[in-house]
C-alpha positions in Angstrom: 0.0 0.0 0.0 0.8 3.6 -0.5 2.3 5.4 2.0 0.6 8.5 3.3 2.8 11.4 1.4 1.1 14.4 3.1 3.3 16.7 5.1 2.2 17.1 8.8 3.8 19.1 12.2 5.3 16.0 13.1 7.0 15.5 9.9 10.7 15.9 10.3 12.3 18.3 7.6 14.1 17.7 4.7 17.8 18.1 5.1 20.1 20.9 3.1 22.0 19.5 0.4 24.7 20.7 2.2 24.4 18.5 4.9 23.6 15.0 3.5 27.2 15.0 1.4 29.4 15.3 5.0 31.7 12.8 5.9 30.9 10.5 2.5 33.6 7.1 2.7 35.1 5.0 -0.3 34.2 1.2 -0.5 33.3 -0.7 -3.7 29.8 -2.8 -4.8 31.6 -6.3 -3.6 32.4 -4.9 -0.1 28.9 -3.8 0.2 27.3 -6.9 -1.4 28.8 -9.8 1.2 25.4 -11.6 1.4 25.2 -12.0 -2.4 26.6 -11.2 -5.7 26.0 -14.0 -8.4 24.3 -14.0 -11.8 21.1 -16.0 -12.2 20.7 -19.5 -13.9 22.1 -20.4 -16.8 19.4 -21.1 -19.5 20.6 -24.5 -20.4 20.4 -27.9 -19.6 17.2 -29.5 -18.1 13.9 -27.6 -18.3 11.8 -26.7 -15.4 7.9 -27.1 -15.9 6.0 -24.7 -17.5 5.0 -21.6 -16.3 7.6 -21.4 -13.7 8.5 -18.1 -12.3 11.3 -16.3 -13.9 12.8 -13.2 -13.9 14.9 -12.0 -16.9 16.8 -9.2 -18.0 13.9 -7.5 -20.1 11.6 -7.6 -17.1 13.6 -5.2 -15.2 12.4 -1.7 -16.7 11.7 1.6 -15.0 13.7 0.8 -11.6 10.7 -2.4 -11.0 10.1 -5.6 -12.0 7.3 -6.0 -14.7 6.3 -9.3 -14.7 3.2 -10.0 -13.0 2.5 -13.6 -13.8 5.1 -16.2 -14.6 6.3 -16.6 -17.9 4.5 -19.2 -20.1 7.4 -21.6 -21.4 9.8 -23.8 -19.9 13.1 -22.2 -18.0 16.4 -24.2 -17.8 18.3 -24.1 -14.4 19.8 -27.6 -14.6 18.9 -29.7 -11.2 18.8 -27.5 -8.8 16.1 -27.2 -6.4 14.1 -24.5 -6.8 13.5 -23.3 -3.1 17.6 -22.9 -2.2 20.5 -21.6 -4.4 22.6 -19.3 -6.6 19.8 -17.9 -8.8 16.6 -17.4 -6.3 15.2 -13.9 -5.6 14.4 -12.6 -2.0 12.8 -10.3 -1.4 15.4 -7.1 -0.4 17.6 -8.2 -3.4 18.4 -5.5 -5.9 18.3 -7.5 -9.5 19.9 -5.9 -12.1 20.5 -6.1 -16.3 24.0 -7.8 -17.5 23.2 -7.0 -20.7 23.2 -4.9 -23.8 22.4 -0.8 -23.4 20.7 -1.4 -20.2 23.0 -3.2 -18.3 23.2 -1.6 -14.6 19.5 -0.8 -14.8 18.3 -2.6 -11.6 15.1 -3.4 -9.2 14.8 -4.4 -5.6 12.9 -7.7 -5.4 9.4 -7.3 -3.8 7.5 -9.8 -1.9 5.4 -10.2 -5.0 8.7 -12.1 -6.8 10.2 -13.2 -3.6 11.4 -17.0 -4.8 11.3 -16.2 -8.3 14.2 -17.3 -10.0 16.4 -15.4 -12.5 17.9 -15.8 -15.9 21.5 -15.9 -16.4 21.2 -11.8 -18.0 20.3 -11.0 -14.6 22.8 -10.1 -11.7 21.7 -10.4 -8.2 23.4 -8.5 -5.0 22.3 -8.6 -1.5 24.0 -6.5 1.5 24.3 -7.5 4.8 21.6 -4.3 5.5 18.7 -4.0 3.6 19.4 0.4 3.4 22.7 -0.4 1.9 21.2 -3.0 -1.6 18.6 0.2 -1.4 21.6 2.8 -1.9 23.3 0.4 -4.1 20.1 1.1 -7.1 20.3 4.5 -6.5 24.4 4.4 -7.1 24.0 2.6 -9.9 21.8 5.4 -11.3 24.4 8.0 -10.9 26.2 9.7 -14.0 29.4 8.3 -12.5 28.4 4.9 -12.1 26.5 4.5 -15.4 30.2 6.1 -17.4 31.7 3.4 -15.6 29.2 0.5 -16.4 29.5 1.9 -20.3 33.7 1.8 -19.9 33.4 -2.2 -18.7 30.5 -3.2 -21.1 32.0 -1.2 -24.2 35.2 -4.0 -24.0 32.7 -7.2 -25.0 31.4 -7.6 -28.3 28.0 -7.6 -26.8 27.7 -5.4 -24.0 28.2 -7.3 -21.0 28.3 -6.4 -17.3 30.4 -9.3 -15.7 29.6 -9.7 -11.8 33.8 -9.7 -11.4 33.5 -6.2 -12.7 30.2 -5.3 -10.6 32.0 -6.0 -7.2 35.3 -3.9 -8.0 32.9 -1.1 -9.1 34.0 2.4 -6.6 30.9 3.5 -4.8 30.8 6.4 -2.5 29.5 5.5 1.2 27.3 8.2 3.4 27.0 7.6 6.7 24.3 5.5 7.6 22.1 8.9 9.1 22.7 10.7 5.8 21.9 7.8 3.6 18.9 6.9 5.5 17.4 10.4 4.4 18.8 10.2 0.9 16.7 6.9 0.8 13.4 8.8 2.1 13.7 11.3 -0.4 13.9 8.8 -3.6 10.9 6.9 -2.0 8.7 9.8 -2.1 9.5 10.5 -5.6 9.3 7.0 -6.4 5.9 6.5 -4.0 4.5 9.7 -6.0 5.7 8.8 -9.3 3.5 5.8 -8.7 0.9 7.2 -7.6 0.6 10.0 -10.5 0.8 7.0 -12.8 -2.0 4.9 -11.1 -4.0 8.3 -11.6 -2.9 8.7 -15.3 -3.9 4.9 -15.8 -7.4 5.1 -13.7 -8.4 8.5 -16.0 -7.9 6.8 -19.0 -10.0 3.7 -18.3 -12.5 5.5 -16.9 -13.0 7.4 -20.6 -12.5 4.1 -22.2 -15.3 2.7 -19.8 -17.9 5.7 -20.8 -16.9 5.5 -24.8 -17.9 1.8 -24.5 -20.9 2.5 -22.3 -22.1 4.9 -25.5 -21.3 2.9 -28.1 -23.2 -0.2 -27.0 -26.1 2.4 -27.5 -25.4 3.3 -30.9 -27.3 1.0 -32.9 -29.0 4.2 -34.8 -25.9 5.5 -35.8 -24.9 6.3 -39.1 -22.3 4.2 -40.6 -19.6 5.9 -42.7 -15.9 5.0 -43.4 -12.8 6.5 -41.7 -12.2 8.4 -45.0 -15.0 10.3 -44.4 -14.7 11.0 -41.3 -10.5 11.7 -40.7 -7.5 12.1 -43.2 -5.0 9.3 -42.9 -1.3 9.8 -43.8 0.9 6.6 -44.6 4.3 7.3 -42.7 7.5 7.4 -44.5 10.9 6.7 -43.4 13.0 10.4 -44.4 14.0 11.4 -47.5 18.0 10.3 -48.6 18.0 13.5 -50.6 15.4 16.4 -48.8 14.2 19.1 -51.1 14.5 22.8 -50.5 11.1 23.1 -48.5 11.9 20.3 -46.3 12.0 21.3 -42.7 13.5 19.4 -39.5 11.1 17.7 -38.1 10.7 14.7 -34.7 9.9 11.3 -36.4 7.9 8.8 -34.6 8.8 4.8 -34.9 6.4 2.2 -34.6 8.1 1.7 -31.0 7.7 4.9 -29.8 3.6 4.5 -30.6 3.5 0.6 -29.1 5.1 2.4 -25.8 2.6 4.8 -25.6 1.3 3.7 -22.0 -0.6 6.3 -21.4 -1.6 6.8 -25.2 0.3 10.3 -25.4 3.5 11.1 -27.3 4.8 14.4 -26.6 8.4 14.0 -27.8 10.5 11.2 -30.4 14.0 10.2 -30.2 14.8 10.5 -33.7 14.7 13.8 -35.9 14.9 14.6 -39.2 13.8 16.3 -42.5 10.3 15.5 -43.6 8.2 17.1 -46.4 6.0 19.9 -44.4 2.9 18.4 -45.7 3.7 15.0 -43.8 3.9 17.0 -40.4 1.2 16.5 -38.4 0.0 19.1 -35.9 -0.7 18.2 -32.4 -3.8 16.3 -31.7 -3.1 13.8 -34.6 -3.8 10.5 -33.4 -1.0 7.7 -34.5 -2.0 4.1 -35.1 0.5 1.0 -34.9 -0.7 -2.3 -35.9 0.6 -5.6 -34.9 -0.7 -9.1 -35.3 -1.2 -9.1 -31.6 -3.2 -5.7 -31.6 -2.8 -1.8 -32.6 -1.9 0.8 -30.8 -2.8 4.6 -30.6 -1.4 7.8 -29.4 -2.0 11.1 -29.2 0.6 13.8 -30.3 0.8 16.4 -28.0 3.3 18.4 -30.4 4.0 18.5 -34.2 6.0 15.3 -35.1 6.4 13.5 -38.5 5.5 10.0 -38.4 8.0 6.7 -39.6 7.3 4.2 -41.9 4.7 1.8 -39.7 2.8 4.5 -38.4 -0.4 5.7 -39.4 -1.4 9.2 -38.7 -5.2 9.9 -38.4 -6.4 13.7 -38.4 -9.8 14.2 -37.6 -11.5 16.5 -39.8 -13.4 18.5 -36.5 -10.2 18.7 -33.6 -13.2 18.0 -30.6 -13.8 14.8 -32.2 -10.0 13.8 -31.0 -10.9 11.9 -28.3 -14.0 10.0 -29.8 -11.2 9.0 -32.6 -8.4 8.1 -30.4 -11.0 5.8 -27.9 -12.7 4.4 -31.2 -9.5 3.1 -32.5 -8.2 2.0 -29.2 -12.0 -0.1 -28.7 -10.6 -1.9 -32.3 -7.5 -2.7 -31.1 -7.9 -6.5 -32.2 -10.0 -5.9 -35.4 -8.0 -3.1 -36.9 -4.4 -5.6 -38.1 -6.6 -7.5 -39.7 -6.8 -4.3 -42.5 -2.7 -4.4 -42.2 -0.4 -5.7 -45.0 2.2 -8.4 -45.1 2.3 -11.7 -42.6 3.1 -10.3 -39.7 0.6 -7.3 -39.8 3.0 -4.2 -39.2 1.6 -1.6 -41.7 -1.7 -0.2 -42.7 -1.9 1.5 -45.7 -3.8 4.8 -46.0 -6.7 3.4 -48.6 -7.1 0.3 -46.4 -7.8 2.4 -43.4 -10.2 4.7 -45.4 -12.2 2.2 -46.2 -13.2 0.9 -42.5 -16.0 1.4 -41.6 -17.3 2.9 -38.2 -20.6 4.0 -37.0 -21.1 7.4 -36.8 -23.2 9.8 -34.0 -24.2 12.9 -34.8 -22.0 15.5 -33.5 -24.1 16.8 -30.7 -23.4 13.1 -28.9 -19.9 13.4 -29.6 -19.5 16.8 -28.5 -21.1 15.3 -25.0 -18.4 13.0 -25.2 -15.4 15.6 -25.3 -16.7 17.2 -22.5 -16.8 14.2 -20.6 -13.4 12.9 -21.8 -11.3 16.3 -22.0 -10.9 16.4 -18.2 -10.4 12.9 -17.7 -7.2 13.4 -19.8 -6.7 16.4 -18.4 -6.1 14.9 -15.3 -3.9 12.4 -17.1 -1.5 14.4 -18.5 -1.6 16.6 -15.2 -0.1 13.3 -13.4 2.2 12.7 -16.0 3.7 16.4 -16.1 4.4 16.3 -12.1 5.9 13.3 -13.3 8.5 15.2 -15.5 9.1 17.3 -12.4 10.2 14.3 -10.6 12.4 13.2 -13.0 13.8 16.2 -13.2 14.2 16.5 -9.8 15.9 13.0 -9.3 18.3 13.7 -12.3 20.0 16.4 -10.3 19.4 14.6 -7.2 21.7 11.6 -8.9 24.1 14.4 -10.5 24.7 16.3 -6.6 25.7 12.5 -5.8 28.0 12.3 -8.1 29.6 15.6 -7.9 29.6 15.4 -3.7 30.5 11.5 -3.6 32.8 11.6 -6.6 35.8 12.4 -4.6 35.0 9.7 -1.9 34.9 7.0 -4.7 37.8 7.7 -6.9 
């Protein structure tokens, strides 16, 4: 359960910056780590039955574990038993990626995967004191421990984080008062990151809920196609050779959209020229099929998308939300209108020529006035989140620059 985050008389105050970075020591990851430091089990040999619980390297995202139900194939770990041993989570561990850009991204095990085992791309440490595996995920999130995770993993032909490595990694060492409030302040921004996102996730089902409620009632709709009722632009990757009127512009993969959780996008990592008349203005909804089931997103800025991405404008801006919740309720019908065997693009005449019933716009004017707040709210959560990214970024860089000299 959440903990109560209000601020009350009896709630001691937050220390200066000054004084948490007083008296910092030197020791390294394998001093700190003497209960455990080990990968997880080797994928090979005999195979354990299926649906056991496993924890691998691409379940450790966003400082959690994101597996919620075990994984629904068989996992090797040889003969060991599966209650003792080398590769078994407790809860307390910190479990962290070996491998490829992420490695050094880490979680602490919850009760929820106490017991679970992990994979071989997964590095486990355990301290002696549960605040000191805490501090270890928030060093490890530092700019100078993440230049030194790149410097190890750059020497391998795939990146890899070796547990030898790990344990001779420098880490700076506060004093167990000072790191006991360093550790309070990156729970409330984690317990209120959370919280914003549960709020994000709770608005946006609750619009889905009243689109569905509406449309079960829309027998005496009219039916028309999406051509009629949006214009549809087929992405394009960017040009080799850009003309005089192309501008710069932030491209959109088909990644980017499938990520979209909440459906917004509000910035791309890739930019690039585009023709202007492919730029899409905010408010554009972006479709991704796949065989397992499109996605859309919202643009909250002008972005240009990639080939794989569909870009619906719809031709009255307060019928944005009906659009985006329409094509979210179709989520399993719409690849089926996709091209090629694994259903990954959907042409701009193909999508015309759905068809989808209709209101008149009084009912979906009713509809934006009920939706707009709810993703108002949404994207209200999501900005404080910014702010708390923000805020731990420089939280991570004072670290570094205050520890820095402890740990070299």
């Amino acid at each position: 359960m959440t903990r109560d985050l209000r601020i009350t008389p009896d709630t001691p105050p937050l220390p200066e910056a000054s004084e948490l970075f007083e008296g910092w020591g030197r020791t390294t990851v394998g001093a700190m780590a003497t209960e455990k430091a080990t990968y997880g089990a080797n994928e090979k040999g005999r195979g354990l039955p299926r649906g056991h619980a496993v924890v691998r390297s691409g379940d450790i995202r966003g400082g959690r574990i994101t597996c919620d139900e075990p994984h629904d194939e068989p996992t090797v770990v040889g003969r060991r038993r599966l209650t003792t041993g080398r590769p078994i989570l407790r809860t307390g561990d910190l479990a962290l990626v070996l491998v490829g850009d992420r490695a050094g991204e880490a979680a602490l095990v919850t009760p929820q995967h106490n017991d679970w085992i992990a994979t071989r791309s997964v590095g486990i440490l355990r301290c002696a004191h549960r605040r000191e595996t805490r501090w270890l995920r928030i060093w490890l999130q530092t700019p100078i421990a993440q230049a030194w995770i790149r410097r190890e993993t750059s020497a391998h032909v795939e990146a890899t984080l070796s547990i030898d490595a790990l344990k001779k990694m420098p880490a700076a060492l506060p004093p167990p008062g000072h790191m006991d409030r360093i550790l309070r302040l990156f729970d409330l921004i984690d317990e209120k990151t959370e919280l914003n996102d549960a709020i994000a996730a709770d608005a946006i089902a609750l619009a889905d809920a009243y689109f569905d409620a509406w449309r079960r009632h829309g027998a005496e709709w009219t039916s028309r196609s999406f051509g009629e009722v949006a214009d549809a632009v087929t992405g394009s990757p960017p040009p080799k050779s850009p003309k005089a009127d192309a501008v710069t512009t932030a491209r959109v993969s088909p990644a980017e959209v499938l990520a979209a959780n909440p459906p917004y996008i509000d910035e791309a990592a890739d930019h690039g020229y585009a023709d202007p008349r492919s730029v899409c203005p905010p408010g554009t909804v972006l479709v991704c099929p796949r065989p397992e089931g499109a996605r859309a997103a919202v643009t909250s800025t002008s972005m240009t998308p990639n080939r794989g991405v569909l870009a619906v404008r719809p031709s009255d801006g307060l019928d944005q939300w009906w659009l985006l919740h329409e094509l979210r309720s179709r989520s399993d019908e719409l690849p089926k209108a996709a091209q090629g065997q694994q259903a990954r693009e959907i042409s701009r005449l193909a999508f015309s020529r759905l068809q989808v019933l209709w209101p008149e716009a009084e009912v979906r004017q009713r509809f934006h006035r009920v939706a707009q707040p709810l993703h108002d709210r949404a994207l209200k959560a999501l900005d404080e989140n910014r702010t708390l990214t923000r805020l731990r970024v420089s939280l991570l860089r004072e670290i570094t620059s205050r520890g820095s000299s402890a740990a070299s």
